[in-house]
GUSETOR-666019 format. One record per residue (C-alpha): x negated, y, z negated. Coordinates in pm, whole numbers, padded with zeros to 5 digits, always signed. Each point is the difference from the previous one (the first is absolute). Example, Ala and Ser with C-alpha at 12.3 -4.5 7.8 and 13.67 -1.06 7.14 Angstrom:
-01230-00450-00780;-00137+00344+00066;
REM end
This chain:
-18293+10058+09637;-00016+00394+00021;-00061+00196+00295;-00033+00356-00030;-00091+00246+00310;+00039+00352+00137;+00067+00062+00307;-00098+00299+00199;+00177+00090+00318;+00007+00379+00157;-00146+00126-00373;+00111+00323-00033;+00318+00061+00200;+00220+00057-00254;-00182+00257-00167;-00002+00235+00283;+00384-00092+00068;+00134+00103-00350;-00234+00352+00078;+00177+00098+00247;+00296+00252-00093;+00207-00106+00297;+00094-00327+00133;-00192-00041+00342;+00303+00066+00215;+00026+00344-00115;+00296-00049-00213;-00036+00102-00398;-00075-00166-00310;+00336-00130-00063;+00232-00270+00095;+00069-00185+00237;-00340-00075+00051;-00082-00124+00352;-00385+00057+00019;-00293-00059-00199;-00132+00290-00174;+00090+00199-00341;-00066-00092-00326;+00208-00238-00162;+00152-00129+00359;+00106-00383-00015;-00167-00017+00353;-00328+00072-00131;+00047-00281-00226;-00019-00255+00271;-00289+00105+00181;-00153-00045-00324;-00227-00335+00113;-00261-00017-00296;+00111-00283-00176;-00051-00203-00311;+00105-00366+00041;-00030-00195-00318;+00121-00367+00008;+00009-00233-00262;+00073-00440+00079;+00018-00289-00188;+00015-00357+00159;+00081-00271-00212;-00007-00353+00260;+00027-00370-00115;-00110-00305+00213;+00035-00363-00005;-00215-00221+00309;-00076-00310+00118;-00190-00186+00227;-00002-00314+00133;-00213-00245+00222;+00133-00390+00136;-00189-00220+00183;+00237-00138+00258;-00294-00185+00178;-00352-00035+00030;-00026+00272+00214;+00341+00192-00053;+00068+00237-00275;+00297+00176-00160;+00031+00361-00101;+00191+00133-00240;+00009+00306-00161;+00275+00237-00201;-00006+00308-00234;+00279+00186-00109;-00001+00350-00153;+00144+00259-00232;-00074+00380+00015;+00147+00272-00192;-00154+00369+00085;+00054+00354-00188;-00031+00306+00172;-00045+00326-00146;-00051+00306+00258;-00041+00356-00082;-00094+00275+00268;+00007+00379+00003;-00084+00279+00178;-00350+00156-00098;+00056+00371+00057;+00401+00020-00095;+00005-00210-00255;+00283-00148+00156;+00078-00368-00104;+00065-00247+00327;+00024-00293-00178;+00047+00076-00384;-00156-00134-00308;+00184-00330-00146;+00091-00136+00351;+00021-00388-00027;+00074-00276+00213;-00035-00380+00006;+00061-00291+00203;-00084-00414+00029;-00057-00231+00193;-00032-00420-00022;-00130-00164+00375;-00136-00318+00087;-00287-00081+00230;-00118-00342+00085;-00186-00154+00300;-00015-00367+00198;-00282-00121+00148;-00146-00338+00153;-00404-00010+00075;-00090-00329+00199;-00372-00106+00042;-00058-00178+00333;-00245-00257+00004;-00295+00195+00146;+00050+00251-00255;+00215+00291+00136;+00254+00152-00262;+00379+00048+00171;+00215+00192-00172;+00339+00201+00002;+00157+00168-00283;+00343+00225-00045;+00050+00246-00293;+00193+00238-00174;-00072+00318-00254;+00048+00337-00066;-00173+00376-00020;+00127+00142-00319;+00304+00240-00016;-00092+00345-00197;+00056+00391+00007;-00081+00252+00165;-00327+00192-00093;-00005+00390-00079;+00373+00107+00103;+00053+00340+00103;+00335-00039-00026;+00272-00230-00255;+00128-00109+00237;-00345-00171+00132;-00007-00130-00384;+00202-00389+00148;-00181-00345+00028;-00047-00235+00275;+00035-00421-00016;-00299-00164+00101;-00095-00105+00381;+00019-00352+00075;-00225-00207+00253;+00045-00345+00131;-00298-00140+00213;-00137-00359+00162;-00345-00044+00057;-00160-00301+00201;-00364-00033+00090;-00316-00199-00012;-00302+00004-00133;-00285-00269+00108;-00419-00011-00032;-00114-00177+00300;-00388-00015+00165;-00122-00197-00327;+00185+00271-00198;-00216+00273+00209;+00309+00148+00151;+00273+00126-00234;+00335+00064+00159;+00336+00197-00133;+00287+00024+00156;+00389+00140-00126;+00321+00120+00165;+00249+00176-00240;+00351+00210+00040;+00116+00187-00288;+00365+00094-00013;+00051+00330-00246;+00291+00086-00151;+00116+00355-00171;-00306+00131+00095;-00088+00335-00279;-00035+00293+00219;+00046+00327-00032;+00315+00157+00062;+00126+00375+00108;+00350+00075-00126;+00216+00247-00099;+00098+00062-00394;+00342+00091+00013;+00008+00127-00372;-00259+00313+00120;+00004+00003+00333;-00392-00095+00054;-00173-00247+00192;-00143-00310-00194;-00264-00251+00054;-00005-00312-00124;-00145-00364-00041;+00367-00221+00125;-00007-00324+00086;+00058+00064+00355;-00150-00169+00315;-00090-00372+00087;-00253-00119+00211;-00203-00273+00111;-00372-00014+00046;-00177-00317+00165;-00331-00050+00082;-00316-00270+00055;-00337-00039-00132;-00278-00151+00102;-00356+00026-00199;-00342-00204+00101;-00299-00030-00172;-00301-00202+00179;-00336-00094-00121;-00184+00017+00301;-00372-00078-00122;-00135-00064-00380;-00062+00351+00010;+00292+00179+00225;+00405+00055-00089;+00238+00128+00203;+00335+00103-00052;+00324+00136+00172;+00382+00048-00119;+00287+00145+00196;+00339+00103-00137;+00314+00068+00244;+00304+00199-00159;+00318+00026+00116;+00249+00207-00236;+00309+00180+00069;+00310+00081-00178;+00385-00137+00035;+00104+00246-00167;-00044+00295-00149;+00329+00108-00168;+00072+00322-00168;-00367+00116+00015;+00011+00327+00208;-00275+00071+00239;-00052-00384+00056;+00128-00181+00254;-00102-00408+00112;-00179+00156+00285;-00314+00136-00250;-00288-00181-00119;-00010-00130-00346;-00273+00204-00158;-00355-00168-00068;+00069-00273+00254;-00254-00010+00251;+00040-00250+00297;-00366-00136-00009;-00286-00031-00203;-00328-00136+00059;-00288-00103-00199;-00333-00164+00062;-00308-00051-00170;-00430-00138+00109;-00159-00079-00288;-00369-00070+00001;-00259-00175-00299;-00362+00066+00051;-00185-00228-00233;-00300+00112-00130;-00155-00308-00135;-00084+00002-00390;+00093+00361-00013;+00371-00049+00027;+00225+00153+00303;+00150+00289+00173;+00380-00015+00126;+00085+00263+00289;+00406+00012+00048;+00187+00242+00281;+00370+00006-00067;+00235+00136+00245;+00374+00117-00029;+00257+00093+00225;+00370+00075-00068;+00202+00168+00274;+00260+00286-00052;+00248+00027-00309;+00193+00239-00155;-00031+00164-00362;+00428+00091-00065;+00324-00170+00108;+00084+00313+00203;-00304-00073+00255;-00113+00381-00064;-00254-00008+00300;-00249+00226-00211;-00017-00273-00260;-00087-00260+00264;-00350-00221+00028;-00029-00045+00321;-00245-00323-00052;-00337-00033-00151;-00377-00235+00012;-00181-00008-00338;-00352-00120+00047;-00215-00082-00343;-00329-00134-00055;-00186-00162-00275;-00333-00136-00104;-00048-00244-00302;-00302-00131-00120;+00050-00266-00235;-00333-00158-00230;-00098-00332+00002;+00171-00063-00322;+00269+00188+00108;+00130+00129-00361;+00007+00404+00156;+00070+00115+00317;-00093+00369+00155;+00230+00125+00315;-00040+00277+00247;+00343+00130+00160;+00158+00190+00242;+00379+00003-00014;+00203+00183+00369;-00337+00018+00185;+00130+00186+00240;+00208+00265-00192;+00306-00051+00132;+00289+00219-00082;+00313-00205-00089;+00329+00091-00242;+00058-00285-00305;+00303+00200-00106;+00258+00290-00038;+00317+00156+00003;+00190+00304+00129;+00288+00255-00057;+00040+00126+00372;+00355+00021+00004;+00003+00235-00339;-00344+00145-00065;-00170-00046+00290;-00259-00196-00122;-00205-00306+00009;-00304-00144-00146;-00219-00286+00038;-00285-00173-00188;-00330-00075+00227;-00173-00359-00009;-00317+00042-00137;-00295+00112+00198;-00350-00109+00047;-00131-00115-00308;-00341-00137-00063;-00099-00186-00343;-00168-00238-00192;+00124-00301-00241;-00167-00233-00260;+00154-00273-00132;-00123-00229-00331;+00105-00330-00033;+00001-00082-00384;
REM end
């Protein structure tokens, strides 16, 4: 896998630096040099920010499974599941500096690491005898371990193990009302371990700062769910789901910036979903379908640091769609409108306010109206 980029940042700086024939303090174009300015200055050199990343990574990974299944009853079933795993990743980075021609990370830098984890889950699912589905579970696995992408710096050029998650799960599930009601229901806690975040420090070979994916934080995010689906006449569905989160870290080690007290990014406390769904029959020339969907998910942040620029502060998404369907029902033509109401919400981003000043975010998309036509062969 290759990934080659440029990056532009304040194009055009260092150009104007190395033509001026005095450093900006005043002082001539000789050493020491304690301001930008003057050509051939060291100084200039660094506020050289065009870049050209190139990075270069080959993952070799092995894996042996199994799964297993025992009836211990009738109605009581065993779970049992394991998989363990061998990965072996190259990483070859290469960066310079557009303008100076300045090499960050030079050409032939190589670095490798391994790993071999286990992950493997218990479960027991019991079926009552008016049909409702019990069931608890606890497992374990693993995020992989990996590098750091597009180092400005060699010392940035490290690797970090892979993040570890233990969890339990019980719930239900049941279909009661002569299967016309449709119930779900789950509580789980997730215990994380070695979290990979990213990490401010200082690189005592040059003197600047670093970031970094470490393995450095743990945290534990619990929650419930609940989802219901009812068939309320031959021709009219309903349906509602609600999601409670509650996630907060233990602790949050060497990264800098971070402390148990902020929110785990992308972690909003609530969401909400519901759904009326509506067939019109029209006889011997097939049907129309009419479906509202509506979405809410409350505030969340977009990076560890809780920049509040980067923060959605909570969102509805309303969409609506119209189906007709034939009588022989081998095609099917839709009408659509996704975010009715044009809301205005963030899906992601990311920020460099304590360096650059900067952040940016990517929008959710906005009203959008269109048609669909499916063939069923």
């Amino acid at each position: 896998m290759r990934d080659d980029n440029t990056v532009r940042l304040a194009s055009g700086i260092y150009a104007a630096l190395e033509a001026i024939p005095v450093q900006l303090s005043g002082a001539p174009c000789a050493p020491p040099f304690m301001a930008p300015g003057c050509p051939g200055n060291p100084i200039n050199v660094a506020l050289d920010l065009d870049l050209h990343p190139i990075t270069e990574q080959e993952v070799t990974s092995y894996a042996v499974f199994a799964n297993f299944n025992y009836h211990l009853t009738d109605q009581l079933t065993m779970n049992l599941g394991v998989r363990w795993t061998d990965e072996e990743k190259d990483f070859s980075p290469f960066n310079t500096k557009v303008n100076s021609g300045v090499d960050i990370i030079p050409a032939g830098t190589t670095v490798k690491d391994s790993w071999q984890e286990s992950s493997y889950r218990f479960g027991l699912d019991y079926v009552t005898s008016n049909d409702w589905l019990l069931y608890g579970s606890y497992s374990h696995g693993f995020k992989s371990g990996g590098f750091n992408g597009r180092p400005t710096t060699l010392g940035e050029v490290e690797s970090y193990d892979p993040e570890f998650l233990d969890s339990i799960e019980f719930g239900f599930k049941t279909e009661v009302m002569n299967n016309r009601l449709r119930l779900n229901a789950s509580y789980f806690h997730n215990e994380y371990e070695d979290i990979q975040l990213l990490v401010r420090s200082l690189d005592p070979a040059s003197g600047s700062f670093l970031s970094a994916l470490e393995n450095a934080a743990e945290a534990t995010i619990q929650g419930v769910e609940f989802e219901g689906t009812a068939l309320l006449t031959e021709h009219l569905t309903l349906a509602l789901g609600i999601g409670y989160l509650d996630a907060e870290y233990d602790d949050t080690g060497g990264a800098i910036g971070i402390t148990t007290d902020h929110e785990l990014l992308h972690t909003p406390e609530w969401n909400v979903n519901a759904m009326v769904q509506y067939a019109a029959s029209l006889g011997s020339s097939g049907e129309f379908i009419f479906r509202l969907d509506y979405g809410y998910t409350s505030s969340y942040f977009q990076d560890a640091i809780n920049a509040a620029s980067l923060k959605e502060n909570g969102f509805d998404l309303v969409n609506f769609r119209v189906t007709y369907l034939p009588p022989k029902e081998n095609y099917e033509v839709a009408v659509f409108v996704t975010n009715l109401l044009d809301e205005e919400y963030i899906v992601a981003g990311g920020g460099a306010l304590d360096s650059f000043g900067t952040a940016e975010y990517t929008p959710g998309r906005p009203r959008e109206l269109g048609v669909s036509l499916k063939y069923f062969f």
